[in-house]
N, C-alpha and C positions, 0 to 999 in steps of 0.2 A: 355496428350491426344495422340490418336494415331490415326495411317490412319484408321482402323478399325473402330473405334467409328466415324470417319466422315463419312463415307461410312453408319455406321448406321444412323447418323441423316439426311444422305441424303435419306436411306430409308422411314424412321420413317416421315419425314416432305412429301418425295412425298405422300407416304400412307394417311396422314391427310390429303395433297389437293386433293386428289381425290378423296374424296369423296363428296358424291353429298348436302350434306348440307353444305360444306365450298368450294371450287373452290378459295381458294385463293394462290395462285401461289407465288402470292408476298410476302405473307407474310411467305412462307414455304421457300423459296427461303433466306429471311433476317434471319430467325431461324439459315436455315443452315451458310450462310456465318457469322454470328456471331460465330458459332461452329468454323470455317475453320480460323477467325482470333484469335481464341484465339490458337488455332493448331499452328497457322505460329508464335504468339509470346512465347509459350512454348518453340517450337523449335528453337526458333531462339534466347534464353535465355540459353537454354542446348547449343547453341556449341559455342557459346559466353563466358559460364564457364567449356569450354571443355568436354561437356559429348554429347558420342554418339546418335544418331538417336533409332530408333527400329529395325532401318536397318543395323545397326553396321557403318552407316558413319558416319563420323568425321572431315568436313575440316577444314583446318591447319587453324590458325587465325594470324593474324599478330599483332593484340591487344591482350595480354590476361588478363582479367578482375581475381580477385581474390574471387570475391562475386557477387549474386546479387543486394545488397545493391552497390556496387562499379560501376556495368553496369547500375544501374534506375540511378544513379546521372550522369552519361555520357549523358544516353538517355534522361532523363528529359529535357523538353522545357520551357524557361524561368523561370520562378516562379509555375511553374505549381507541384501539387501533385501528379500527372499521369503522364503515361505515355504512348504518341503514338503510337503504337508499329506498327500499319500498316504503316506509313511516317517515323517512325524513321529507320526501317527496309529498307525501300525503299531510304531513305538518306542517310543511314553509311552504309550497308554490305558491299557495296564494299571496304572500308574501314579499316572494320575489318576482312577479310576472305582474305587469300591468291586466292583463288578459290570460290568466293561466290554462296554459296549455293541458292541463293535468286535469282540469273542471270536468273532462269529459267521462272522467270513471268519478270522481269523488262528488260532485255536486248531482249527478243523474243516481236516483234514489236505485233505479234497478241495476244500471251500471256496477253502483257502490255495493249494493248487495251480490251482485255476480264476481266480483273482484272478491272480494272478503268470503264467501263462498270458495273460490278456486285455491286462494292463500289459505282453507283452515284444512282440505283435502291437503294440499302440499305439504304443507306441515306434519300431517297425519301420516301420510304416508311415506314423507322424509324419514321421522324420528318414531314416531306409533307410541310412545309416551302416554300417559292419563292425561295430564294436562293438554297435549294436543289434542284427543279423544274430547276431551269437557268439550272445546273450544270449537267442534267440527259436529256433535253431539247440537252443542248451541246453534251453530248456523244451518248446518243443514237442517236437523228437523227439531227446531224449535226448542231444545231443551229438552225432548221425551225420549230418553235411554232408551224405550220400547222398542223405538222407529229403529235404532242405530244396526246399518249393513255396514259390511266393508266398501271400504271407496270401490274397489274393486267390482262390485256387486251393484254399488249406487250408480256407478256413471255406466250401467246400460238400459237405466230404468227412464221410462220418458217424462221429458220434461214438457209441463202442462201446455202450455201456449203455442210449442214447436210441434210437438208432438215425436220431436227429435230425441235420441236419447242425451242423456245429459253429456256423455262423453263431446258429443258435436256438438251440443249448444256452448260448452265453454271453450270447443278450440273454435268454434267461431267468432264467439265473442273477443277472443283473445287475436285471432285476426283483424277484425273491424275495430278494437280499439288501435293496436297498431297503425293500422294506417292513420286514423282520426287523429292521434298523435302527431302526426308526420302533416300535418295539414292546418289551415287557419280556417277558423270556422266559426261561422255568421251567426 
């Protein structure tokens, strides 16, 4: 997968909610970040078995895995068939990467909160569950039940700094970490 094709399903899914028989945000919103996680485990499986980016980066790794058969049995959790790859990524890079490529959601404080933000809407609106509610409840507004809209509702409210609605600030966000993924950075 490459930044391209995410840039398209961020086209492709805003295009779908805009339109006037769907308005679902949230749900165009979870399409995409589903695209954008399998983006980040692709990539983050290519420099883990030493193959470059799209971008010609490559960081050095301090592990090097021989297969990917040899990296799922590292990543894998407990007895588990699958594998994590959004928490196992955000667990081990720094681990495995002299320079971890991954620093640029996890070590950047707004980053990490815009990431963790998008994953608890996801969540919410994948499964709609209490426990995902707590957990989206917690990140978006602080813990205060009072505050709680539907994602649906939330991602056309603006967000402070942009003035953009929230819907655009996280598929931007989710574009511009793509790329910065895809890239070696100073």
């Amino acid at each position: 997968m490459t930044v391209e094709e995410i840039n398209n399903s961020i086209t492709y899914w805003s295009d779908w909610a805009s339109h006037d028989d769907n308005k679902r945000y949230d749900v165009a919103l979870m399409k995409i970040w589903v695209q954008f996680e399998k983006f980040m485990s692709e990539l983050f499986v290519d420099y883990c078995l030493g193959i470059a980016s799209e971008n010609g980066y490559l960081p050095e790794r301090s592990i090097e895995f021989k297969s990917e058969t040899q990296l799922n049995a590292f990543l894998r959790a407990e007895n588990k068939q699958y594998v994590d790859y959004p928490s196992q990524i955000k667990k081990l890079s720094k681990h495995i990467f002299e320079k971890d490529p991954f620093d640029v959601i996890f070590s950047d404080s707004n980053n990490n909160v815009t990431y963790e933000n998008i994953m608890a809407i996801r969540n919410y609106v994948a499964h709609e569950s209490g426990e995902a509610q707590k957990k989206l409840i917690k990140n978006i507004y602080s813990g205060r039940e009072e505050r709680f809209v539907e994602p649906v509702d939330y991602l056309l409210r603006k967000e402070k700094s942009t003035h953009k609605t929230y819907y655009t600030y996280y598929t931007t966000f989710i574009g511009n970490i793509a790329q910065l993924l895809t890239e070696e950075i100073n």
